[in-house]
NUVEXKOL-807607 format. One record per residue (C-alpha): residue in three letters; x, y, z. Coordinates in Angstrom, 3 decimals, padded with zeros to 6 digits. Layout:
REM NUVEXKOL-807607
  residuo         x         y         z
      ALA         X         Y         Z
...
***
This chain:
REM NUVEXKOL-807607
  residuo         x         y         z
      UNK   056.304   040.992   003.812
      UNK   056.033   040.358  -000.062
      UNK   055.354   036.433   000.928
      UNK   052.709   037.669   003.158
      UNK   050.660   039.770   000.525
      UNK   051.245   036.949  -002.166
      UNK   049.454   034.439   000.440
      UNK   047.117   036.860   001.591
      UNK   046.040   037.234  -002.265
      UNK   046.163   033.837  -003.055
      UNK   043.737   033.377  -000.007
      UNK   041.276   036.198  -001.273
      UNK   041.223   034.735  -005.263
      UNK   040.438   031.144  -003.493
      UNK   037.809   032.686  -001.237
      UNK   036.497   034.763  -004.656
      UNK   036.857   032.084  -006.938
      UNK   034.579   029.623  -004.580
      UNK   032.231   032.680  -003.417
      UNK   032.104   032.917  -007.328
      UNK   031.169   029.091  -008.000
      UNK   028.662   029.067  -004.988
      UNK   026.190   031.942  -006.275
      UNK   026.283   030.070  -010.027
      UNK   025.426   026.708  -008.094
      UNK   023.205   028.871  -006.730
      UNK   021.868   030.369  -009.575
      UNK   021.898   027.237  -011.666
      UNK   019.437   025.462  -008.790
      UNK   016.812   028.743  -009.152
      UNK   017.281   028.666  -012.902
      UNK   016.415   024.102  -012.458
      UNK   013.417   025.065  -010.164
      UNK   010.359   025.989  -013.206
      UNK   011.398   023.519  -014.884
      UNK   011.779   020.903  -012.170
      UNK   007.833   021.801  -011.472
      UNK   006.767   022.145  -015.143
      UNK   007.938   018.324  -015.379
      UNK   006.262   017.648  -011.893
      UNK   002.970   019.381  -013.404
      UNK   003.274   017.196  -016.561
      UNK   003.970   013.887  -014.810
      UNK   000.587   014.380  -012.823
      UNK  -001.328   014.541  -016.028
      UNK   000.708   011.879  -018.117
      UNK   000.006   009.268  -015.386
      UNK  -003.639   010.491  -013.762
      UNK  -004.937   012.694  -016.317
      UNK  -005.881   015.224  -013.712
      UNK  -003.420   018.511  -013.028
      UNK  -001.894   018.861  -009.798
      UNK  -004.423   021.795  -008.797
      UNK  -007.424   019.004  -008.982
      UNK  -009.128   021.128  -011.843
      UNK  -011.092   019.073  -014.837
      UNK  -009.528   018.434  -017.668
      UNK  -011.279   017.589  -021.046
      UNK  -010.313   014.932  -023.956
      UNK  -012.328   013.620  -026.827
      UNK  -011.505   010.524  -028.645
      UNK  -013.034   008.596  -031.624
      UNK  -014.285   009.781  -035.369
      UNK  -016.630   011.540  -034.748
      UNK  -015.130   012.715  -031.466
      UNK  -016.876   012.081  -028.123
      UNK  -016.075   014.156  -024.562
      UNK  -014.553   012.239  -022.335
      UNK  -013.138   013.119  -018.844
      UNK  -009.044   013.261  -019.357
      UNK  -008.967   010.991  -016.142
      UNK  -010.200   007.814  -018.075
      UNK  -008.101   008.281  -021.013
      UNK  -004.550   008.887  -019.238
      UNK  -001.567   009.037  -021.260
      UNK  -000.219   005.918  -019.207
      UNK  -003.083   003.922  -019.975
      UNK  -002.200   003.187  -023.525
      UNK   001.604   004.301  -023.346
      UNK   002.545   002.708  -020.211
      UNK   004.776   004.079  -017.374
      UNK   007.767   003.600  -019.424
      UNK   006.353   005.591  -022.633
      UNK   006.726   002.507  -024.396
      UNK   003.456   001.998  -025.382
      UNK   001.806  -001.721  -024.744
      UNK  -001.300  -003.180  -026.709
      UNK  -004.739  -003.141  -025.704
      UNK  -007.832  -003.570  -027.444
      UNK  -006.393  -004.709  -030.781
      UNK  -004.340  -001.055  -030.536
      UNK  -000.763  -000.934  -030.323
      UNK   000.000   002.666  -029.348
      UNK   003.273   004.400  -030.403
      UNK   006.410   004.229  -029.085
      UNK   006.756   008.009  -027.001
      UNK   010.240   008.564  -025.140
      UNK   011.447   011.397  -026.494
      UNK   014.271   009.844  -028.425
      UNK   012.044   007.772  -030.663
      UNK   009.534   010.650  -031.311
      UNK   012.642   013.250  -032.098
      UNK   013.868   010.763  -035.336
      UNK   011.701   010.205  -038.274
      UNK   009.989   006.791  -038.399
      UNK   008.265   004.518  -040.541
      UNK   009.702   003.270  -044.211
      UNK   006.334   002.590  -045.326
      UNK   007.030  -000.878  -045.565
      UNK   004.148  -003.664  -044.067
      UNK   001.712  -000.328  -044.372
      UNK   003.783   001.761  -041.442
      UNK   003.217   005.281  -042.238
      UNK   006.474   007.596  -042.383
      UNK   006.391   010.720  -040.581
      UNK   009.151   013.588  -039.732
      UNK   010.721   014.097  -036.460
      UNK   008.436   015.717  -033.889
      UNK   009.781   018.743  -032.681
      UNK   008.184   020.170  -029.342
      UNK   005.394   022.514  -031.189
      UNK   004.870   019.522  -033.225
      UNK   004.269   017.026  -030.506
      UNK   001.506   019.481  -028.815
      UNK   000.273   019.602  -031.888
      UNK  -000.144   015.874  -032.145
      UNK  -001.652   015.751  -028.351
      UNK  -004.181   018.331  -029.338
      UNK  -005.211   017.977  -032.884
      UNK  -004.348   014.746  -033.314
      UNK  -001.951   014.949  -036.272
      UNK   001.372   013.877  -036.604
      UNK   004.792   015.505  -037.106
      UNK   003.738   015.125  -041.338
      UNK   000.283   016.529  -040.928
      UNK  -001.556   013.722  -041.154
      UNK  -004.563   012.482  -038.787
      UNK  -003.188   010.078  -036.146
      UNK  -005.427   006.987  -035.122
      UNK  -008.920   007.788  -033.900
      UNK  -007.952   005.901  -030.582
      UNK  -005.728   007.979  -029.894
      UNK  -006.774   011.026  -027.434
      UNK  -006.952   014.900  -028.299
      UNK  -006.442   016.416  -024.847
      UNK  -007.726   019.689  -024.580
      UNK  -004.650   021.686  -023.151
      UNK  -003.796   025.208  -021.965
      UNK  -000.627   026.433  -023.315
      UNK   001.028   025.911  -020.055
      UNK  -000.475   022.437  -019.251
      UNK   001.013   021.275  -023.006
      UNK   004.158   022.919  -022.033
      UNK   004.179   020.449  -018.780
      UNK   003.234   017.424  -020.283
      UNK   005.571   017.452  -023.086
      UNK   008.553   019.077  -020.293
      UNK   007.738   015.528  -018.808
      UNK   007.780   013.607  -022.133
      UNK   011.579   014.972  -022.633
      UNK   012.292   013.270  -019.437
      UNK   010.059   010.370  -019.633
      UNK   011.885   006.830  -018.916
      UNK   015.362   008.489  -018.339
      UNK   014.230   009.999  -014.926
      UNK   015.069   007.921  -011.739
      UNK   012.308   007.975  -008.727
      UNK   013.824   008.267  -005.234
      UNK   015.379   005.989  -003.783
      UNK   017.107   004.239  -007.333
      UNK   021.021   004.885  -008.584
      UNK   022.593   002.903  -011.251
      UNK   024.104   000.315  -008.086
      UNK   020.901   000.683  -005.537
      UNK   017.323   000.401  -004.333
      UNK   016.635   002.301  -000.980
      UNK   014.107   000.734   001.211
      UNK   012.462   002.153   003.725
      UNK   010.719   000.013   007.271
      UNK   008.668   001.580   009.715
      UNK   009.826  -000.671   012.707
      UNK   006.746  -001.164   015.703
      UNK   007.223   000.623   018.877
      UNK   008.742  -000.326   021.660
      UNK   005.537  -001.710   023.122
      UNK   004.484  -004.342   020.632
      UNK   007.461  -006.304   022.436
      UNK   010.188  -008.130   020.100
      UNK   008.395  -007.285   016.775
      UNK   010.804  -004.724   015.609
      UNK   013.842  -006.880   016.534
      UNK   012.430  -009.854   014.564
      UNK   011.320  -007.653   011.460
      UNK   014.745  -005.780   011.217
      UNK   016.905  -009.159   011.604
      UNK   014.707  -011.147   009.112
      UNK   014.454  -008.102   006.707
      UNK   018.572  -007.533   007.131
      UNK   019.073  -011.176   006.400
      UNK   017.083  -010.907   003.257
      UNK   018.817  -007.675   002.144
      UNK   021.914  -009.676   002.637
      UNK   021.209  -013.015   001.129
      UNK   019.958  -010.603  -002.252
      UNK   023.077  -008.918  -002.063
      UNK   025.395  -011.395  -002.125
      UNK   023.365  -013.233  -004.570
      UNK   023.907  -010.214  -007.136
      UNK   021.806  -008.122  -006.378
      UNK   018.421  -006.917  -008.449
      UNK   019.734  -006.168  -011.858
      UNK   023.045  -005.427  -010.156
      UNK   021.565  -002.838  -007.868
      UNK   022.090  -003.683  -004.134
      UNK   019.131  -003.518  -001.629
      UNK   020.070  -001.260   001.041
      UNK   017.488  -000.455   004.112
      UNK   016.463   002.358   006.222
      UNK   014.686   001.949   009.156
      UNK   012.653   004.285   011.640
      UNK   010.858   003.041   014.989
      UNK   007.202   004.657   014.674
      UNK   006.330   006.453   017.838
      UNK   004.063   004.732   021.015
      UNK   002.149   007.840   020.978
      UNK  -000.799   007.656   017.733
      UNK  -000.700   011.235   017.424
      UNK   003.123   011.627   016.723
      UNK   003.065   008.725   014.355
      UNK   002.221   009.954   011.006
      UNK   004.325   013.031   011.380
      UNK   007.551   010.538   012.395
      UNK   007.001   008.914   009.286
      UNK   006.129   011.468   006.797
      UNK   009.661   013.109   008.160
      UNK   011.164   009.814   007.677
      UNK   010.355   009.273   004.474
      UNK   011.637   012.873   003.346
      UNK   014.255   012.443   004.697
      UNK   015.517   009.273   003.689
      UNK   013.790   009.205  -000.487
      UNK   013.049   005.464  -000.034
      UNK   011.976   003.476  -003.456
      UNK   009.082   001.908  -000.832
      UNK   007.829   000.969   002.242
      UNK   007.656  -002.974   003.321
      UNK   006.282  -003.739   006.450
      UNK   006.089  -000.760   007.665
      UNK   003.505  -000.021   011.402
      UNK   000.970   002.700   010.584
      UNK  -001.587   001.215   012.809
      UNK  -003.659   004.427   014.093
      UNK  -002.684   006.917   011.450
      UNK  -003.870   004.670   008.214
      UNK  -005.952   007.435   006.791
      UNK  -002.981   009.865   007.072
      UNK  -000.244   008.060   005.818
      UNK  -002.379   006.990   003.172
      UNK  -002.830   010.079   002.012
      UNK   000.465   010.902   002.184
      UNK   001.837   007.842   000.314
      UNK  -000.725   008.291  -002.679
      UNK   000.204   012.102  -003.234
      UNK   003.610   011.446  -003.169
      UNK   003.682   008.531  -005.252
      UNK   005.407   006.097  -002.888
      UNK   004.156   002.255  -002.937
      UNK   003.816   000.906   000.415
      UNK   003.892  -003.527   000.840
      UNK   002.604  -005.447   003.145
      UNK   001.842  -002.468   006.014
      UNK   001.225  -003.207   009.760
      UNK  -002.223  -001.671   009.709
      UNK  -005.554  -001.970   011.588
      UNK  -007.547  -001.133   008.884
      UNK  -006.438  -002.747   005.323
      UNK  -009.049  -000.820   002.642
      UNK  -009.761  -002.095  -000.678
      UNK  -010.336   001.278  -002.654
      UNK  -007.532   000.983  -005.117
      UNK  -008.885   004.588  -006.254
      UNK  -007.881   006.176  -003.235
      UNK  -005.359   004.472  -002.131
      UNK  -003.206   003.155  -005.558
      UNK  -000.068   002.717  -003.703
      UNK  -000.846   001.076  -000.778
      UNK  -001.105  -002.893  -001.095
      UNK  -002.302  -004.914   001.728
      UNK  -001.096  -008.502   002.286
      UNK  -004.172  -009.855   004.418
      UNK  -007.226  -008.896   005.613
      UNK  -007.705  -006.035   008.404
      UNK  -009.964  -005.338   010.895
      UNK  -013.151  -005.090   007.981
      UNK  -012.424  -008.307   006.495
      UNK  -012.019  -009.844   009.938
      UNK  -015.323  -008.704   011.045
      UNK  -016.807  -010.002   007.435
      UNK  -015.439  -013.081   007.845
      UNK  -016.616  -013.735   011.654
      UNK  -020.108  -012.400   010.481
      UNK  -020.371  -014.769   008.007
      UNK  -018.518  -017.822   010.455
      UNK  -022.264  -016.718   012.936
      UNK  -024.958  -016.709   010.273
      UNK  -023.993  -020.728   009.470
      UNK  -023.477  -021.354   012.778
      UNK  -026.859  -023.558   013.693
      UNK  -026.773  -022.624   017.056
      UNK  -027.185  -018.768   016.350
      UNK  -030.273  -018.850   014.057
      UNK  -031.832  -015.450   014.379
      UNK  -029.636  -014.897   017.488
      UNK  -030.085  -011.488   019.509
      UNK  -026.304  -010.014   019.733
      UNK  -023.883  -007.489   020.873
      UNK  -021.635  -005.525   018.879
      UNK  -018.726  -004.599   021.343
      UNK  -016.449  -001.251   020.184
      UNK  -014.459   001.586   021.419
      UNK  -015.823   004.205   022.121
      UNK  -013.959   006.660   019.915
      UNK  -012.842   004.639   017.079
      UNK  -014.868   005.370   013.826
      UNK  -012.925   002.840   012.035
      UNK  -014.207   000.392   014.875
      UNK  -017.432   001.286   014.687
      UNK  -017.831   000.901   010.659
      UNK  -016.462  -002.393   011.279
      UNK  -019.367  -002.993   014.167
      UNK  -022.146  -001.733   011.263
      UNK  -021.309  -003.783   008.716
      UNK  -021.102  -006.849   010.467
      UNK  -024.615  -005.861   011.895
      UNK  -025.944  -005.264   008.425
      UNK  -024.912  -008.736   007.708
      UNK  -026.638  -009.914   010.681
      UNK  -030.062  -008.621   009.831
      UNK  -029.650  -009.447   006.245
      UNK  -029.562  -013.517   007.694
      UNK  -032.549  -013.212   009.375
      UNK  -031.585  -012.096   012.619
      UNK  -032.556  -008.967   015.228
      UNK  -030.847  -006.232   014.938
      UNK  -028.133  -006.151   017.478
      UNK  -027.439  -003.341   019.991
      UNK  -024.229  -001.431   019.786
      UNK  -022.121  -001.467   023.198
      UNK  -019.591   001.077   023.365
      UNK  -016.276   000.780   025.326
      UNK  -014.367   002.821   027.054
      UNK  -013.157   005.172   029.884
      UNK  -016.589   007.327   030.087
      UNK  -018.574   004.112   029.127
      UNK  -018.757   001.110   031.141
      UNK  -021.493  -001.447   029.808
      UNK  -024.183  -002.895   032.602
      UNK  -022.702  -005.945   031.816
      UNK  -025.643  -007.507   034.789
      UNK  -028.252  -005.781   032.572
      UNK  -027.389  -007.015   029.568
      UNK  -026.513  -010.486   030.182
      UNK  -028.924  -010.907   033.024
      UNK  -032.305  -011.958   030.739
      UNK  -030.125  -014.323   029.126
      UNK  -031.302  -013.175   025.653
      UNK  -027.819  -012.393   024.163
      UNK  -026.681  -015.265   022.678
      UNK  -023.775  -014.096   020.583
      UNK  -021.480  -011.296   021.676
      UNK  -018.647  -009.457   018.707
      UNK  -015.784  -008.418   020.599
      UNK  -013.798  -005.471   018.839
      UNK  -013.184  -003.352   021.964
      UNK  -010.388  -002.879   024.311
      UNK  -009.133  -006.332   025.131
      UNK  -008.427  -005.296   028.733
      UNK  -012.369  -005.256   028.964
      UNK  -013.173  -008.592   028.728
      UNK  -012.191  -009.593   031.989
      UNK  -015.250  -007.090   033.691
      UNK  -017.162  -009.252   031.092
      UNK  -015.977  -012.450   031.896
      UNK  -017.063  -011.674   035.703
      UNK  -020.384  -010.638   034.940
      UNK  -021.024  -013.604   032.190
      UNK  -020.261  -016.338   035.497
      UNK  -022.446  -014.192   038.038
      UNK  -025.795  -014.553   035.719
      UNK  -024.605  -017.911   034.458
      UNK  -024.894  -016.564   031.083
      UNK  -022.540  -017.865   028.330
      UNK  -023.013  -016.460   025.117
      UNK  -021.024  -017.356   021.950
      UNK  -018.045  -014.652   021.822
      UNK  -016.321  -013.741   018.574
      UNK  -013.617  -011.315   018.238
      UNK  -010.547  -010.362   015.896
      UNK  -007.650  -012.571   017.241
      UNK  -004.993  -010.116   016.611
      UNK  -006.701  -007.870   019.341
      UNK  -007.834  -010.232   021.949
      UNK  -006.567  -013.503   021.358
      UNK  -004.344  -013.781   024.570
      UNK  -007.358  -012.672   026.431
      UNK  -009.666  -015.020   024.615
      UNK  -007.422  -017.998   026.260
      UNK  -008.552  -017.056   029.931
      UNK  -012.242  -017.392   029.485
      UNK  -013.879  -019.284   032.268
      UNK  -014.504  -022.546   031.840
      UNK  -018.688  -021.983   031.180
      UNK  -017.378  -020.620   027.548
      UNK  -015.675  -023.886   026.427
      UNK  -017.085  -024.319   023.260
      UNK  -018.504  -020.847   022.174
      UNK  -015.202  -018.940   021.610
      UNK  -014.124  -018.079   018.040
      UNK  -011.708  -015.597   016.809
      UNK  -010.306  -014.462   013.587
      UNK  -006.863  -014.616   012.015
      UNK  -005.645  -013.295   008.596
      UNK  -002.633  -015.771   008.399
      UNK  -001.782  -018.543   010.350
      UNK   001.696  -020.767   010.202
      UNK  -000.390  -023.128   008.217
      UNK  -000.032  -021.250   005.184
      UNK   003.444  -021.945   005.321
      UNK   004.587  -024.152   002.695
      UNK   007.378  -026.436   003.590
      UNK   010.114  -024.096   001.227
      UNK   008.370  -021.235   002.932
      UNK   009.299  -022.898   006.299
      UNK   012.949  -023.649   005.688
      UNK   013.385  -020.174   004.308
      UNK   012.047  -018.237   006.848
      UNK   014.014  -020.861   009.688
      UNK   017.062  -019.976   007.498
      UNK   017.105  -016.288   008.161
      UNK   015.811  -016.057   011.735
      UNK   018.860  -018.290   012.688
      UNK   021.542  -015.751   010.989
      UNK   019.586  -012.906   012.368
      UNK   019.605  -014.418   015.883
      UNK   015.348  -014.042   016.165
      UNK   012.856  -016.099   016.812
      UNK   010.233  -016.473   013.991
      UNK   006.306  -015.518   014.465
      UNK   003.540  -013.271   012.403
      UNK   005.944  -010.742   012.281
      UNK   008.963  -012.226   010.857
      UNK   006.331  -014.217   008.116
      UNK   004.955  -010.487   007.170
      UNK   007.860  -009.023   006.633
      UNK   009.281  -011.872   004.882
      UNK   005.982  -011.748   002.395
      UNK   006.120  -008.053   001.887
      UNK   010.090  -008.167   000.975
      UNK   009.789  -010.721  -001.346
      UNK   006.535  -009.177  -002.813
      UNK   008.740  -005.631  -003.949
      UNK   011.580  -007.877  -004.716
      UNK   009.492  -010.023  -007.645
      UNK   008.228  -006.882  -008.874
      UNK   011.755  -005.511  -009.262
      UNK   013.202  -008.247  -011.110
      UNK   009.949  -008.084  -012.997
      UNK   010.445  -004.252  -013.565
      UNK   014.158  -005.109  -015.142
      UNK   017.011  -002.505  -015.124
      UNK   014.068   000.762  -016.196
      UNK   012.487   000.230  -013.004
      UNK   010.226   002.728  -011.262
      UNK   007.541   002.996  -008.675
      UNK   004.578   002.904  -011.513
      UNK   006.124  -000.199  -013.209
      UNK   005.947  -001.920  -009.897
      UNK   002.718  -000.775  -008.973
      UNK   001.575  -001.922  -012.160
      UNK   003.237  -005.385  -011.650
      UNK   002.080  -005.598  -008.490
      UNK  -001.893  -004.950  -009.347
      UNK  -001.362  -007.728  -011.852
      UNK  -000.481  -010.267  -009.770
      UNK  -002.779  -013.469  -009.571
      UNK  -002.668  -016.150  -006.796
      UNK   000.856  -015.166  -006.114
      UNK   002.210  -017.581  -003.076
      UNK   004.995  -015.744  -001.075
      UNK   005.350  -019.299   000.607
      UNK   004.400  -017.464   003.983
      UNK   000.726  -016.570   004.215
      UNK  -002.247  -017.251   001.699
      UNK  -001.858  -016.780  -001.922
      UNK  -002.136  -013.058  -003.113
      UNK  -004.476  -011.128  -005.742
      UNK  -004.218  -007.625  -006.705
      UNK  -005.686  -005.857  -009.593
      UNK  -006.609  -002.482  -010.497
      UNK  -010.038  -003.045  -008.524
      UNK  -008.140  -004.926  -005.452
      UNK  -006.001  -003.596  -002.577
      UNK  -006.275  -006.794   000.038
      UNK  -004.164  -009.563  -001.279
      UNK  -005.420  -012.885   000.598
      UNK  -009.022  -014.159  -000.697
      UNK  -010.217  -015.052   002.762
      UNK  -009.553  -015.130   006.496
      UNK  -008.826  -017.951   009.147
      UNK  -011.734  -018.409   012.206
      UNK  -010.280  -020.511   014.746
      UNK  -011.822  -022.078   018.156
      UNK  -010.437  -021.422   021.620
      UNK  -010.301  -023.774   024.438
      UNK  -009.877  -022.206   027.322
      UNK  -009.338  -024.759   029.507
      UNK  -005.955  -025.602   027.459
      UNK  -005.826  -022.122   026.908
      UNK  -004.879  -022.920   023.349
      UNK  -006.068  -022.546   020.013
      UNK  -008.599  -025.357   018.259
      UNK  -007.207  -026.522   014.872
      UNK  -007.571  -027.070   012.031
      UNK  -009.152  -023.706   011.164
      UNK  -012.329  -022.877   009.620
      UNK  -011.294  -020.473   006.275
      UNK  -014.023  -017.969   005.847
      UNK  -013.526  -016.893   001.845
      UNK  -014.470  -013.280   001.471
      UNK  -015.048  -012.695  -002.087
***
C-alpha cells in the first residue's frame, strides 16, 4: 500500500511539475508576442519606410532640412539589408547592427569622429534629431524620421535584432525551398520539374552545399481548378516557411499570389505564369525569367507592323471572353497597330456565350491579319470557316497557347502562320545542354521547356545565395537578384533585373509554322522588346 501512494505521488509531482513547465512555456510565448510584432512593425519601416497600417510617414533630410516622404529615404537604402551600411553618392553610411552602435567608436584618427555608445533613448534620438550618442549633429545625409513614440520603439526593437534574425526557411545547416508543381493536366511537367529540380538539390548537396547549408525541397501540386489555386498555395507556403519559390505554377491566380508573396516578403524565381508584369513596385519579390503573355503580344505586334505584306492591314484581335488579363493584352497590341498606320482592329471575343460569325467576318475578305489569344480549341471552327470563303489571313498567336493547334492549319495558310515563344532550345549553350542532359538522365525524365525553366530558376536563387554568403536573407537576394546584368543561366536568353525590371529576357522568339510538315520554321525571328 505504502509503494502504491509513493508511485501515486511520484505520478502527481511529474504531472505538476510538467503542468507547471507548460503554463510558463505558455506564458513565456504571450510575454514573446509584443515584442515579436514591435520588431515586425519596425522591420516594415526599416526596409519600406511605410508602417504596416499603410499610414504616411514624414522625414526631412539636408541643411537646411527639406520634407521628404519616409518611403524614398528608407533606412535600407543607405544601410543595406544587413545594417551594414554600403556607399552611395560619395556617402558611406554607418555601420548599424546593434553590436557596433552599443560600443563607442571612432579614435579620431584620419578625421573619424569619436562618439559614446548608443544606448536605446540615444539611438531614437539620433533617428529623430539627428545627433549622435555625444551630442553632436550627424551628417546632413543622413535622415531625421519623424517618429511616434511607438513607431521609434519598433524600429529600434528591429535594429536590436537586425542581421542576427534568420527569415524562414534558413538554419545554421539549411535552405528550405519551396515548388509549386503543375497539375495533373499539363501532362508530365510536374514529373520533369521535380526530377530535374531533385537532381540539382542533390548534385549541390553533395558538392557541399551553399555555405555548408544543404538545399532541401518542398513541393505542392497546385490544384486543376483556378479558383482553389491561390488558397493551396498560400496554405502551402504557411505551412512549410520556405526561403522561396522556384518554378512554381500560379498561372490563373497571378494577381493573388502576387499579393501574397510581396506582403509576406517571400521572393518567388522563375514562376509558371500567364501574365509576367514588370512593376517592380508592386510586385518586388516576384522575378520573371521570360516574357508572358504582354510581352508576347508586344513582340508579335511589332513582328506585323514590319511585315510588308500587312501595311495598314485591317485585323482581328481574338480573346476570351472573360479574361481581363487577355483582353489588356488584345489593347495594347491594338494600340500598337494604329500607332503604325493601320485601322483600328475589331475585338472578337471567345467563348461559351460568344461564338464569332466567323462567315461574316472573313467573308469580304478584308481581314488580312488575325491575333489569336483565345481558347485554342477555337481555332478549328476558324479554320473551317477560313477554307469555306477561301479566305487566308495571316494568323499570329502566343505559341505556348496554341502552338499544337497552329500545326493543323489547312494547307491555304502555308506561309502566313507565326507564333511567339519566350525561350526556345536554341538558347541553350552547349554547357547548358550537357548539364541539363546530365540531370534528366539521373532523374529518369525527359528534358523540354519545363525541365530548362526550372533548371534557370534553381540556378538563379542558387547564385544569389552564394552571392548572399553565410548572412543570407530574402532582401540580400532580392537585392542581388535586381542587380543582375545579362546573366546567362546557360538555358534560356540572358537575364536583366534591376530595381525598375521584373522580366528577365530582353526579347521574345517569333517563329513560322508549316503546316504541311506540321513543324516549326527555323531559325527564329527575335523580336527585342526594350
Amino acid at each position: 500500500m505504502m509503494r502504491a501512494r509513493l508511485n501515486l505521488s511520484r505520478v502527481r509531482l511529474v504531472i505538476a511539475l510538467w503542468l507547471g513547465a507548460h503554463v510558463l512555456a505558455m506564458a513565456g510565448e504571450k510575454a514573446a508576442e509584443p515584442e515579436k510584432l514591435a520588431i515586425a512593425r519596425g522591420r516594415q519601416i526599416y526596409l519600406a519606410g511605410v508602417p504596416l497600417d499603410g499610414s504616411p510617414l514624414a522625414a526631412s533630410v539636408g541643411s537646411p532640412p527639406m520634407g521628404v516622404p519616409a518611403s524614398i529615404l528608407k533606412c535600407v537604402n543607405c544601410h543595406g539589408s544587413d545594417g551594414r551600411g554600403k556607399a552611395e553618392g560619395g556617402v558611406i553610411p554607418a555601420n548599424i547592427r546593434w553590436e557596433e552602435l552599443t560600443k563607442p567608436s571612432g579614435s579620431g584618427a584620419g578625421g573619424r569622429r569619436q562618439r559614446a555608445a548608443y544606448s536605446s533613448k540615444l539611438l531614437v534620438r539620433a533617428i529623430a534629431l539627428g545627433l549622435d550618442a555625444s551630442g553632436n549633429r550627424l551628417d546632413p545625409a543622413m535622415p531625421r524620421y519623424h517618429l511616434t513614440h511607438e513607431q521609434a520603439n519598433d524600429l529600434v526593437a528591429y535594429l536590436e535584432v537586425l542581421g542576427r534574425e534568420a527569415d524562414p526557411g534558413v538554419t545554421e545547416t539549411s535552405v528550405k525551398i519551396g515548388v509549386v508543381l503543375p497539375p495533373a493536366a499539363v501532362t508530365g511537367s510536374a514529373q520533369a520539374i521535380r526530377g530535374v529540380l531533385s537532381a540539382f538539390a542533390r548534385q549541390a548537396n553533395e558538392q557541399g552545399g551553399l555555405y555548408g547549408r544543404q538545399l532541401t525541397l518542398a513541393f505542392v501540386t497546385a490544384p486543376g481548378e483556378i479558383e482553389a489555386r491561390a488558397g493551396a498555395i498560400r496554405d502551402f507556403v504557411e505551412r512549410e516557411q520556405p526561403f522561396a519559390l522556384i518554378s512554381s505554377f500560379v498561372a490563373g491566380c497571378e494577381e493573388e499570389i502576387g499579393r501574397y508573396l510581396e506582403e509576406n516578403k517571400v521572393p518567388s524565381i522563375g514562376p509558371i505564369a500567364l501574365y509576367a508584369k514588370d512593376k517592380p513596385g508592386e510586385r518586388r519579390y516576384v522575378f520573371h525569367l521570360v516574357a508572358g503573355l504582354a510581352g508576347q503580344g508586344e513582340a508579335l505586334g511589332r513582328f506585323a507592323v514590319q511585315l510588308p505584306e500587312l501595311s495598314h492591314a485591317a485585323a482581328l484581335l481574338v480573346r476570351p471572353e472573360s479574361d481581363a488579363g487577355v483582353g489588356a493584352v488584345t489593347e495594347a497590341i491594338g494600340k500598337r497597330l494604329v500607332d503604325a498606320g493601320w485601322s483600328a482592329p475589331r475585338e472578337v471575343p471567345l467563348g461559351e456565350a460568344s461564338t464569332p460569325d466567323w462567315a461574316a467576318l472573313l467573308g469580304s475578305g478584308d481581314v488580312r491579319a488575325v491575333f489569336w489569344f483565345g481558347p485554342a480549341n477555337g481555332l478549328q471552327e476558324f479554320y473551317r470557316a477560313a477554307t469555306k470563303a477561301g479566305s487566308y489571313p495571316f494568323l499570329l498567336a502566343p505559341g505556348p497557347l496554341a502552338a499544337t493547334e497552329l500545326q493543323s492549319a489547312p494547307p491555304g495558310f502555308a506561309g502566313r502562320i507565326f507564333c511567339s515563344f519566350p525561350t526556345l532550345p536554341s538558347d541553350q549553350t552547349s554547357a547548358g545542354k550537357s548539364e541539363l542532359l546530365k540531370l534528366t538522365s539521373e532523374a529518369h525524365v525527359s528534358d523540354g521547356s519545363y525541365p530548362r525553366m526550372a533548371l534557370s530558376s534553381a540556378k538563379l536563387l542558387a547564385h544569389a545565395l552564394r552571392q548572399a554568403g553565410k548572412e543570407v536573407s530574402r532582401e540580400k537576394v532580392v537585392e542581388i537578384l535586381e542587380s543582375l546584368f545579362s546573366y546567362s543561366t546557360e538555358q534560356t536568353p540572358a537575364v536583366t533585373f534591376s530595381r525598375n525590371r521584373r522580366v528577365g529576357a530582353e526579347g521574345v522568339h517569333v517563329v513560322g509554322i508549316d503546316p504541311r510538315r506540321k513543324s516549326l520554321i527555323l531559325p527564329s525571328t527575335w523580336v527585342p522588346l526594350n
